[in-house]
C-alpha positions in Angstrom: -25.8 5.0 -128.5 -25.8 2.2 -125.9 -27.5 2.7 -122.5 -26.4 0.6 -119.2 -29.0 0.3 -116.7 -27.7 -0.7 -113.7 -29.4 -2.6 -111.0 -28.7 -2.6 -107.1 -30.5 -5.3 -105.3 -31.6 -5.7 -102.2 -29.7 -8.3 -100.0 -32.0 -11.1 -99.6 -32.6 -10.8 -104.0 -31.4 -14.6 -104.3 -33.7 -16.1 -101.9 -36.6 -14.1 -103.3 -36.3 -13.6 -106.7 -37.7 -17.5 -107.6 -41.2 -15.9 -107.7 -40.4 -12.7 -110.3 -37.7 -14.9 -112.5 -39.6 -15.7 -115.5 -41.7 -12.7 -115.6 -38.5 -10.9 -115.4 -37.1 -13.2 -118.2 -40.0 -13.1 -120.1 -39.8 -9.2 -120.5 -35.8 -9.0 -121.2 -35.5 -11.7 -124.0 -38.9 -9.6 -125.5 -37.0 -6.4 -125.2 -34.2 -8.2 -126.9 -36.7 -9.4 -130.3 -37.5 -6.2 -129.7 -34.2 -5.1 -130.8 -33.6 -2.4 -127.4 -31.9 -5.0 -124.7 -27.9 -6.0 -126.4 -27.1 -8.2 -123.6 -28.2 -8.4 -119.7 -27.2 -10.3 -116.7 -26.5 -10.6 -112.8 -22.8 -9.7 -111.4 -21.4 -12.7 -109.3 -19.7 -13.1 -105.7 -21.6 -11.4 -104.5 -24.9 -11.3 -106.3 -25.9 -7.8 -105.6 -26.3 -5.8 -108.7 -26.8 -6.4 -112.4 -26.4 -5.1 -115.7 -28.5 -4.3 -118.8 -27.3 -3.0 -122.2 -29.6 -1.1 -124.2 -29.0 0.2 -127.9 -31.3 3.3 -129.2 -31.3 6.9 -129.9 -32.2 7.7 -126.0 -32.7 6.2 -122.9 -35.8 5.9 -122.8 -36.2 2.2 -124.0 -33.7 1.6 -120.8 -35.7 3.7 -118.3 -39.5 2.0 -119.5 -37.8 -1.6 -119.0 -37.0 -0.4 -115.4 -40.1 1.0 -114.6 -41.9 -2.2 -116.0 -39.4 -4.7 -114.5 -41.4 -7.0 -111.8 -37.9 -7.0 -109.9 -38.2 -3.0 -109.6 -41.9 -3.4 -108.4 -41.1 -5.8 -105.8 -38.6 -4.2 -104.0 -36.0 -6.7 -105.5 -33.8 -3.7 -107.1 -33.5 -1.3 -104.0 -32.2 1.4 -106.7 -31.5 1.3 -110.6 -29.5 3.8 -113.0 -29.5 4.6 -116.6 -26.2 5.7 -118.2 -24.9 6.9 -121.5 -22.4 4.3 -122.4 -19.8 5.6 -125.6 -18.6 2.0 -127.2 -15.8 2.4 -129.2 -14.2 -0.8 -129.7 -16.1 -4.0 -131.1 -18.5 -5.2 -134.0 -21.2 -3.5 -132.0 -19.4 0.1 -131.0 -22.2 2.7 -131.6 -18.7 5.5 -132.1 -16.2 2.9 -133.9 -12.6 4.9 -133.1 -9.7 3.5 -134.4 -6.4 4.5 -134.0 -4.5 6.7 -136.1 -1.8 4.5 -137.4 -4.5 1.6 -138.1 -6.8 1.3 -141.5 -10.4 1.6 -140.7 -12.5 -1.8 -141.8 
C-alpha cells in the first residue's frame, strides 16, 4: 500500500527553512535506503505544501517520518496528513488493475 503524507507549511517556510534543509534531507533520502519514502518533494507557485510517498503495510513508517521531521518541530509544517493512497496504474502500483479487454503483463 502507498501512504501520502501531506505537508501544509507555514507562510514564511522559504525564508526559514535554510536552517532545517539538510537535516530534513538527511532523514528523507535515509528513509528512502530505508526502503519506506518512494518519492518526496515541495509543490511550486506557490510553495506552501509538499508531498511524501510512503510504501509499507501501514502508515506508520509515514506518521514516524512526520513526528521526527525537523520541519514538523519547528513550526515549518503548520499541519501534516497521512493518507491511504490505492495505485493502480504504473511499475510501482501496490493494486495493478488492468482493464478487461487488455492482457495482464
Amino acid at each position: 500500500m502507498h501512504y501520502l503524507l501531506m505537508y501544509d507549511f507555514v507562510d514564511d517556510y522559504v525564508q526559514r527553512r535554510a536552517e532545517f534543509r539538510d537535516a530534513h534531507l538527511t532523514q528523507a533520502w535515509n528513509a528512502q535506503k530505508n526502503g519506506d519514502l518512494m518519492i518526496a518533494g515541495a509543490y511550486t507557485d506557490p510553495v506552501d505544501g509538499a508531498i511524501l510517498v510512503f510504501k509499507g503495510d501501514s502508515p506508520a513508517a509515514a506518521e514516524e517520518f512526520a513526528k521526527n521531521d525537523i520541519y514538523v518541530k519547528n513550526g515549518l509544517v503548520k499541519k501534516w496528513r497521512v493518507r491511504g493512497w490505492t495505485t493502480v496504474v504504473g511499475d510501482q502500483a501496490t493494486t495493478p488493475v488492468h482493464p478487461a479487454t487488455a492482457k495482464a503483463t
